[in-house]
C-alpha positions as CSV (number, residue, x, y, z in Angstrom):
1,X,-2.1,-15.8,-18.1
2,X,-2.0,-13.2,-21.2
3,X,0.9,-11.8,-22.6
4,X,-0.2,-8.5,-21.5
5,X,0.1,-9.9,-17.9
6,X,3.1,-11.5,-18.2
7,X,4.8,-8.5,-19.5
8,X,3.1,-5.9,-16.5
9,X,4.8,-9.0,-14.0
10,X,8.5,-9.1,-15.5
11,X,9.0,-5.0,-16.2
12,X,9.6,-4.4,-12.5
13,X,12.1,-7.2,-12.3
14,X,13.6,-6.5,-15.1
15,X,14.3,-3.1,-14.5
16,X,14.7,-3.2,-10.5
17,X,12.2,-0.8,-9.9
18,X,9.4,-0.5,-7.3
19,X,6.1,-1.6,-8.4
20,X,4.1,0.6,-7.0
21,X,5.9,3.4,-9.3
22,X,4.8,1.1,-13.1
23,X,1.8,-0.8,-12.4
24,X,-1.7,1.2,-12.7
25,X,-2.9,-0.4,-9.2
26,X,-6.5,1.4,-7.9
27,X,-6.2,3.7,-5.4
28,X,-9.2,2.6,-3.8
29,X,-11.4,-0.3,-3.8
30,X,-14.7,0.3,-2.6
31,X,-17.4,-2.6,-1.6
32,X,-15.2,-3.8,1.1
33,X,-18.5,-5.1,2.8
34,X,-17.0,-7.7,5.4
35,X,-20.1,-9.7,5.7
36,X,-22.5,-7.2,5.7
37,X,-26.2,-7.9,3.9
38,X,-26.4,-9.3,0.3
39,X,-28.8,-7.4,-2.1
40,X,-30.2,-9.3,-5.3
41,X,-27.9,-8.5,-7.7
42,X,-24.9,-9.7,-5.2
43,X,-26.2,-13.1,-5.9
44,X,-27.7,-12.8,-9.1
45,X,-26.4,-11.8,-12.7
46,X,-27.8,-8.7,-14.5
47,X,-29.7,-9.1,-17.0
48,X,-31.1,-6.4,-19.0
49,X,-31.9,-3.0,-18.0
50,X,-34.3,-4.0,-14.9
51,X,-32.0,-4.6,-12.3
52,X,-31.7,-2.2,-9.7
53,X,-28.3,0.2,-9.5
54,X,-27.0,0.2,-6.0
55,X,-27.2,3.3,-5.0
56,X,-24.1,5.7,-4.9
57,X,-24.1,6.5,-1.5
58,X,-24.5,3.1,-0.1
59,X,-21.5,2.0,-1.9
60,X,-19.5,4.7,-0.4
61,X,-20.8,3.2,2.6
62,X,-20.3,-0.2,2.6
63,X,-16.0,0.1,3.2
64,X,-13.6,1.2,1.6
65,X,-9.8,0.7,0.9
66,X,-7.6,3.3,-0.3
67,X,-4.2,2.9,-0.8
68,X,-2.2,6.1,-1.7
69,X,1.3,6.2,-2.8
70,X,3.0,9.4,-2.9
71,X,6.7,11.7,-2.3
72,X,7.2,11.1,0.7
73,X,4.7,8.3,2.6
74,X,2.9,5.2,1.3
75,X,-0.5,5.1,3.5
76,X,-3.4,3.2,3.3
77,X,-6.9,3.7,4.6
78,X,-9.1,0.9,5.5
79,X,-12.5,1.1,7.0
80,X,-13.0,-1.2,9.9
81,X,-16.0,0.3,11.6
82,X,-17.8,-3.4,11.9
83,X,-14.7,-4.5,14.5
84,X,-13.7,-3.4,17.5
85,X,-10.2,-2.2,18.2
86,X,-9.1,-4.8,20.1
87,X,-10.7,-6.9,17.1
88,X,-7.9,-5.7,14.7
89,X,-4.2,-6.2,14.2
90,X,-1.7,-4.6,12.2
91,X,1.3,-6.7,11.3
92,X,4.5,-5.9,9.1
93,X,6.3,-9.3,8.0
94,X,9.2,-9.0,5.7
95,X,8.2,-6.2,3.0
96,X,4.5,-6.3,3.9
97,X,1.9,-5.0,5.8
98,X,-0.6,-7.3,6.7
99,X,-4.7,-6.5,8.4
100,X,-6.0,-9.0,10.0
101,X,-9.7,-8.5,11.8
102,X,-12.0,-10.8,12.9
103,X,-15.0,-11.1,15.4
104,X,-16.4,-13.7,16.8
105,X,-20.7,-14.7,16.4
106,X,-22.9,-11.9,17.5
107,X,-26.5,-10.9,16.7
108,X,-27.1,-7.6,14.1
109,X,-30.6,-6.8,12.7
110,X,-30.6,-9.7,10.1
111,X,-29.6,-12.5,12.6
112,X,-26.1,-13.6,13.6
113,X,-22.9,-12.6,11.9
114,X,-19.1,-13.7,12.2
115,X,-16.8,-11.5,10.5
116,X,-13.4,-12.4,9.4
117,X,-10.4,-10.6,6.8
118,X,-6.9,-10.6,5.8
119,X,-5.6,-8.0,3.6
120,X,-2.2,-7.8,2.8
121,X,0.0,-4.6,1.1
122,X,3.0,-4.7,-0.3
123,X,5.8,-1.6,0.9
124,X,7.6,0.1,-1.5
125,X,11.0,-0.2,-1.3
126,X,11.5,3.6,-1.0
127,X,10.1,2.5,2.8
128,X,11.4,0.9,5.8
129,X,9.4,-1.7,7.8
130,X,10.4,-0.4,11.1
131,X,8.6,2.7,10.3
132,X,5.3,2.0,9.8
133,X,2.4,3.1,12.4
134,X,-1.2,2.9,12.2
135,X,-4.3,4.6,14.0
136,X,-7.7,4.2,14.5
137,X,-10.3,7.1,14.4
138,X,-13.3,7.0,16.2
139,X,-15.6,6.5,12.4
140,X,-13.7,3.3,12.5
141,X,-11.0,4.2,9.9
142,X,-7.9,2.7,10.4
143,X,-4.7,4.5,8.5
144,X,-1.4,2.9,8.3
145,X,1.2,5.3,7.5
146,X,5.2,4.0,5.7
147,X,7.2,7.3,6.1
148,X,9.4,6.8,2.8
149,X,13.5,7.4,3.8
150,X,14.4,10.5,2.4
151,X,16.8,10.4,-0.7
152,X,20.3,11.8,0.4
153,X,22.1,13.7,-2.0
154,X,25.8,11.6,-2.6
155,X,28.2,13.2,-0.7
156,X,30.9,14.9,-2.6
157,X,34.7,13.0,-1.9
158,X,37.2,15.2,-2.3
159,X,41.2,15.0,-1.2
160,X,44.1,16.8,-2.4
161,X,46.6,14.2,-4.1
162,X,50.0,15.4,-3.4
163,X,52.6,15.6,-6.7
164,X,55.6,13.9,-5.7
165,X,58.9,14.6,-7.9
166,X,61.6,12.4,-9.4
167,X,64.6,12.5,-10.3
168,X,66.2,15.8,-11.1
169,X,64.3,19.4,-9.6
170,X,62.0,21.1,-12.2
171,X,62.7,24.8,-12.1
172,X,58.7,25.3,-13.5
173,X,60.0,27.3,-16.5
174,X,59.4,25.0,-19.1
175,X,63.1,23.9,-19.9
C-alpha cells in the first residue's frame, strides 16, 4: 500500500467526515458484463497498435453502474437486464446496501450460461438505512434511491432569567 493510499484511507477518519464527500470515487463503472461473451483482447494483452478498440457503443452496452451522490439523495443505477426480477435482491445491512443477482444454468446463443454478482455500496452517513427503496424498470435498470435527512437548522433556546435582589432595595438612580 502507497503512501498516497494510506493517506486517501485515514483523512475521513481523521476528520469524521463522510467519504463519499473527499474521495474522487467514479460515478460510473461501465463493463459490468455479468458473464456475457469474451472478445480477444478480454483474454489477451495489447500489444501494439493492431488490436481491435471495442467499440463505443457496445461498451455502453454491456452494463453499467452509476453511483451518484448528490444534496439531497445518494442513488445508484445498476443495469440488471440479464436477470429476472425475481432473480435480484436488494439488501441494506448495517451502513450498506448490498445487490445480490444470480441465475441458475440456461442456454443463450453461445451455449449455457450461469450468472452470479454481489455488489456492495457504502451509505453516506447524511442517509438513513430505513429509507432506502429501489425499482426495476422494464430496460432492466434497477435504481436504489437513500433520501439523505434533511439538515435542521438548531433551534434557537431562549428564556428570560429573572434578577433577583439582595439585601437592601435599589432605587435605579445610580446612588
Amino acid at each position: 500500500m502507497s503512501e498516497k493510499d494510506i493517506i486517501r484511507d485515514l483523512i475521513p477518519r481523521l476528520m469524521n467526515e463522510d467519504w463519499w464527500d473527499i474521495m474522487d470515487y467514479p460515478e460510473r463503472i461501465m463493463d459490468q458484463c455479468f458473464g456475457m461473451e469474451l472478445f480477444e483482447h478480454d483474454l489477451f494483452p495489447a500489444f501494439g497498435l493492431n488490436t481491435r478498440r471495442r467499440r463505443q457503443t457496445s461498451i455502453a452496452d454491456s452494463g453499467q453502474s452509476e453511483v451518484k451522490n448528490v444534496k439531497d439523495k445518494f442513488q445508484v443505477g445498476l443495469d440488471v437486464k440479464l436477470f429476472k426480477p425475481e432473480e435480484v435482491k436488494v439488501k441494506v445491512v448495517d451502513k450498506y446496501v448490498v445487490v445480490h443477482g444470480k441465475h441458475e444454468e440456461r442456454s443463450d446463443t453461445n451455449g449455457f450460461v450461469s450468472r452470479e454478482f454481489t455488489r456492495r455500496y457504502m451509505l453516506p452517513n447524511a442517509c438513513d438505512a430505513e429509507t432506502v427503496n429501489s425499482s426495476l424498470s422494464a430496460d432492466g435498470m434497477l435504481t436504489i434511491v437513500a433520501p439523505k435527512k434533511a439538515i435542521e437548522a438548531p433551534v434557537k433556546k431562549e428564556r428570560n432569567v429573572p434578577v433577583k435582589i439582595k439585601g437592601r432595595k435599589c432605587s435605579g438612580d445610580g446612588l
